[in-house]
C-alpha positions in Angstrom: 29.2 11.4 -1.3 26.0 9.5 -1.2 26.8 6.9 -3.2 30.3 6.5 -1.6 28.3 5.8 1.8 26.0 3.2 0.0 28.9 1.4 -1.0 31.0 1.3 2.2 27.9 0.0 3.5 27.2 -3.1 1.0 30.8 -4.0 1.5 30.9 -3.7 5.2 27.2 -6.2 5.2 28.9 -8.4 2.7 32.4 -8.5 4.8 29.6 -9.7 8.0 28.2 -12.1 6.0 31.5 -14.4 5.2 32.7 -13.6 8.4 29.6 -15.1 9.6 29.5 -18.3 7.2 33.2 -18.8 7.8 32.5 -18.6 11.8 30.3 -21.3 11.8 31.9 -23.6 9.9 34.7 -23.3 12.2 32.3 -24.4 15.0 30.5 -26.9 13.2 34.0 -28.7 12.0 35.4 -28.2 15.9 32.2 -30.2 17.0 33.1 -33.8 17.2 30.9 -35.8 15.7 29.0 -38.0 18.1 29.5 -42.1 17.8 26.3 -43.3 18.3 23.1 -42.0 16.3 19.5 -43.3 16.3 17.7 -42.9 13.2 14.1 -43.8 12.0 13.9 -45.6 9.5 10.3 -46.8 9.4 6.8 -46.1 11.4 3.4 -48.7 11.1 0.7 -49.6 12.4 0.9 -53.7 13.3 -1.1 -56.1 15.7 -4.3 -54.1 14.5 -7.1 -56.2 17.0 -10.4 -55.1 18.2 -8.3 -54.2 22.0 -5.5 -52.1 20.2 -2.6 -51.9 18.3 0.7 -51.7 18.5 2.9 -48.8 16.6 5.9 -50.2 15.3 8.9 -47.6 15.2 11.8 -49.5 13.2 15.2 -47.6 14.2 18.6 -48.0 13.0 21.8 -46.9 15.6 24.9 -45.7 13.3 28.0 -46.3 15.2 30.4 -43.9 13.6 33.3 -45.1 15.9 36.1 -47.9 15.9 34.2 -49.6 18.8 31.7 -51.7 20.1 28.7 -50.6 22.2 26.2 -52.6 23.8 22.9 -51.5 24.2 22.3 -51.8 28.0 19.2 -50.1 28.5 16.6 -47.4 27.9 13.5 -45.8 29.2 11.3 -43.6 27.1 7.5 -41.3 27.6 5.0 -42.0 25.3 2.2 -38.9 24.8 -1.1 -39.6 23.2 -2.4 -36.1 22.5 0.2 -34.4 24.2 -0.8 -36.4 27.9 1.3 -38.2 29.2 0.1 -42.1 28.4 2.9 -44.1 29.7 6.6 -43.8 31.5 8.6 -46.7 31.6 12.1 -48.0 32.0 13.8 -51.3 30.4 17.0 -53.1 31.2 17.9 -55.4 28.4 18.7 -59.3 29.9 20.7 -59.5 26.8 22.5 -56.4 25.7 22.7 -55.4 21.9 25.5 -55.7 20.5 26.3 -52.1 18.0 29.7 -53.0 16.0 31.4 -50.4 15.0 31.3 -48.3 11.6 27.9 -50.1 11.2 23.9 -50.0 11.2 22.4 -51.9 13.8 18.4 -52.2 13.1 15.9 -52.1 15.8 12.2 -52.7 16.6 11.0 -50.3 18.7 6.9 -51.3 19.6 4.6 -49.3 21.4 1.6 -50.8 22.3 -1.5 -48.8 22.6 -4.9 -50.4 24.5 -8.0 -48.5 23.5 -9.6 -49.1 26.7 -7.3 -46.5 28.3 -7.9 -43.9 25.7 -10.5 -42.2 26.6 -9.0 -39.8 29.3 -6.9 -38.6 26.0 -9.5 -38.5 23.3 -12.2 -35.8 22.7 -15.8 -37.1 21.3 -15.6 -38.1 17.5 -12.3 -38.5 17.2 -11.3 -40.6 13.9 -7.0 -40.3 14.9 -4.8 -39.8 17.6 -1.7 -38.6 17.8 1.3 -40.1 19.8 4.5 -39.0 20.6 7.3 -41.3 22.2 10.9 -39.8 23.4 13.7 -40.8 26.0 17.6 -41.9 26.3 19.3 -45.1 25.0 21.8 -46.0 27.2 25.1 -47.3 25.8 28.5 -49.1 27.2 31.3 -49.5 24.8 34.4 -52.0 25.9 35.7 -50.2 28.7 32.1 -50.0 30.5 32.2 -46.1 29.5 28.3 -45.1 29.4 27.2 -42.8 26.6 23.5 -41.5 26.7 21.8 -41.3 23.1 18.1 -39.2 23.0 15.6 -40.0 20.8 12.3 -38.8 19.6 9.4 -40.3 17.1 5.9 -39.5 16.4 2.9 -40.7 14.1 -0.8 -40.4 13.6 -2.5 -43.4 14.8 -6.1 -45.0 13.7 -9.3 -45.6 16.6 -10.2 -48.5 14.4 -13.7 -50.6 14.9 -13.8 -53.7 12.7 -16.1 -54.4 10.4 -19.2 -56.2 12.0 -20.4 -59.6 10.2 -23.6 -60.8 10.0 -24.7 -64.5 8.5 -27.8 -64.3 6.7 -29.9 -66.9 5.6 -28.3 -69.9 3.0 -29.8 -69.5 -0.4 -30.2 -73.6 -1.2 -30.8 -74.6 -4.9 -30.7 -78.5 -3.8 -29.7 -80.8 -1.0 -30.0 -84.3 -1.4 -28.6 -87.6 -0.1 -26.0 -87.3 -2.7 -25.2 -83.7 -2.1 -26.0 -79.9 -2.0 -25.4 -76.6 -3.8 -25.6 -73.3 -2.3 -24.7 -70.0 -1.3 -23.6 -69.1 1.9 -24.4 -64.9 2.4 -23.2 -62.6 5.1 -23.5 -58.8 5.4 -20.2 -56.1 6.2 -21.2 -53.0 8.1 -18.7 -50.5 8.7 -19.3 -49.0 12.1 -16.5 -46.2 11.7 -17.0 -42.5 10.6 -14.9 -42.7 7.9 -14.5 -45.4 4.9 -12.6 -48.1 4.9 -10.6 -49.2 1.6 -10.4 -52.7 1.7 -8.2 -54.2 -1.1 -8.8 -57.9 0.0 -10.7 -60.1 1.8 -9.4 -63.5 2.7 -11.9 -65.9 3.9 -12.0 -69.1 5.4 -15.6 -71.1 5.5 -15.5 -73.7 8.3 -18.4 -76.1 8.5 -17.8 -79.0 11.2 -14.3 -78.1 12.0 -13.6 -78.2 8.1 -12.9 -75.8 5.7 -15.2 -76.2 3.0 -14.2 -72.6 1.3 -10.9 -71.1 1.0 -10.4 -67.8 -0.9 -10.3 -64.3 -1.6 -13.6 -62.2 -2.2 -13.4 -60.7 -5.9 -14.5 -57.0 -7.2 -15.2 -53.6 -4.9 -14.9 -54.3 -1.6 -14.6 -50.8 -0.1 -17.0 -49.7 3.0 -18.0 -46.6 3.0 -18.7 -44.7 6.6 -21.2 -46.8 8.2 -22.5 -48.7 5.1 -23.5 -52.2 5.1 -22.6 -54.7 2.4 -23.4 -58.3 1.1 -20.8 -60.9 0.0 -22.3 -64.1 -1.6 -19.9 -67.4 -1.7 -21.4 -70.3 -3.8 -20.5 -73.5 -3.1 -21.7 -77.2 -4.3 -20.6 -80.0 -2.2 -20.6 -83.7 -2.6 -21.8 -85.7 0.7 -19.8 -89.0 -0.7 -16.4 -86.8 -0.5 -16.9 -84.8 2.4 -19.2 -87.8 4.8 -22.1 -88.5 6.1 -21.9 -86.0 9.3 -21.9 -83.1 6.5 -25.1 -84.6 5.3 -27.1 -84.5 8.4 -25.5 -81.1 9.4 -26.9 -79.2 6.9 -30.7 -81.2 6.9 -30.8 -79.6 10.5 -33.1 -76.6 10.8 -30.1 -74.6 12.1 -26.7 -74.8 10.7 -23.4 -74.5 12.6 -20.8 -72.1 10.4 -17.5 -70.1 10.9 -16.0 -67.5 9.0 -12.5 -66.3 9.3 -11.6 -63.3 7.6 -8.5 -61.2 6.8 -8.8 -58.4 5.5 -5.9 -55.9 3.8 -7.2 -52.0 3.9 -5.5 -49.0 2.6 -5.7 -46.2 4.7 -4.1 -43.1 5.6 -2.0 -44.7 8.3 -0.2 -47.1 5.8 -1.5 -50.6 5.5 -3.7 -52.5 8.1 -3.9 -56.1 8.1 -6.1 -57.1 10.9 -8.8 -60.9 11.0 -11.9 -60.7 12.5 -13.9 -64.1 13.4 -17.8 -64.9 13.3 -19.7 -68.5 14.3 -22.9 -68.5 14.6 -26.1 -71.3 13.6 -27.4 -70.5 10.1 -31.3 -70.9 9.0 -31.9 -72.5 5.1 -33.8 -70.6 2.6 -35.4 -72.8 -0.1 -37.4 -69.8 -1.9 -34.6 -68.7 -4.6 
């Protein structure tokens, strides 16, 4: 008798179960599918400078339909640690044009300003987190308007770039003919956590001419807070470059600029982001 109860049971939990599976399938396939979707495709960091950055958000809009929308419009919220950062609403001058049974691509940048961050950041904070949703608005040929959500979200950098310093020129010779040299400058990493720098471009400028042009070789990673010195050697010849070179570098003082692009590996993806130093340069004959 037991056993005859046992097994009306399992079949009446089995007969639930496919009724259930076949129920919403029913549902799902009496849904109609919407036309438009918005889909992401991509999230980055870009436009890394010592202000900000912006967080690029690349979309794609599926039109599943036989016809054309126009992207008309949107507004959207954008959260930095779940408070409210910005609220905005756009109306496109020229519409966007989504054809049908296509993918149109979009941009979607968020800008962020550091100097309005700190009502959403707490002390010591490496990240932040930010979180942007709202409605695309959409008019297909008729002028029919069909409202489209979307949400996306990343983990963001509070980046401070590397500080330079010029140090001293080590000179081996200068003389009316020419000079040979190396021009020195430190890297200090003023954030709590390292930064994995993969390249260094540089550009050496000495009276509004670029006298160096290349990329720093070997380890170039800073770790939290430490300080490192780059050596470039150069040897110039005063009959190529002029006279004016000449009598720059006999002064006591030495005008230079240094351009810098760096390439870093992080957590957040890849940041490329320059950073820019001129300052007057003493000689050191004692090496």
């Amino acid at each position: 008798m037991m056993k005859k109860k046992t097994f009306k049971f399992i079949a009446f939990c089995l007969l639930l179960t496919f009724s259930i599976i076949f129920w919403t399938r029913g549902v799902s396939e009496a849904l109609p599918r919407k036309d438009l979707q918005i889909n992401l495709f991509e999230r980055k960091v870009t436009e890394l400078t010592p202000l900000g950055l912006t967080l690029s958000f690349v979309t794609g809009i599926e039109n599943a339909s036989q016809k054309k929308y126009v992207l008309s419009s949107y507004e959207y919220r954008v959260m930095i640690n779940q408070k409210e950062y910005l609220r905005q609403q756009v109306s496109l001058d020229e519409p966007i044009e989504v054809f049908p049974g296509k993918v149109t691509s979009i941009h979607f940048p968020v800008k962020i300003n550091y100097q309005y961050l700190n009502p959403f950041l707490t002390e010591g904070q490496k990240q932040a987190f930010c979180h942007v949703s709202g409605e695309m608005y959409f008019q297909d040929e008729k002028r029919k308007t069909e409202k489209v959500s979307f949400s996306f979200s990343m983990d963001f950098p509070l980046l401070k770039f590397p500080e330079i310093e010029f140090l001293p020129l080590e000179v081996k010779s200068l003389t009316l003919g020419g000079t040979e040299f190396s021009f020195r400058f430190n890297l200090k990493n003023l954030n709590p956590y390292d930064l994995l720098i993969q390249k260094i471009q540089l550009d050496l400028i000495l009276e509004d001419r670029i006298i160096f042009a290349g990329e720093i070789p070997g380890d170039k990673t800073l770790n939290a807070g430490q300080v490192r010195t780059f050596s470039i050697p150069l040897v110039l010849d005063f009959f190529e470059l002029g006279r004016n070179y000449r009598e720059s570098l006999q002064q006591e003082t030495i005008p230079f600029a240094l351009k810098a692009r760096f390439g870093v590996d992080s957590a957040w993806g890849w940041l490329d982001f320059s950073v820019e130093k001129q300052d007057r340069v003493k000689k050191d004959f004692s090496r």
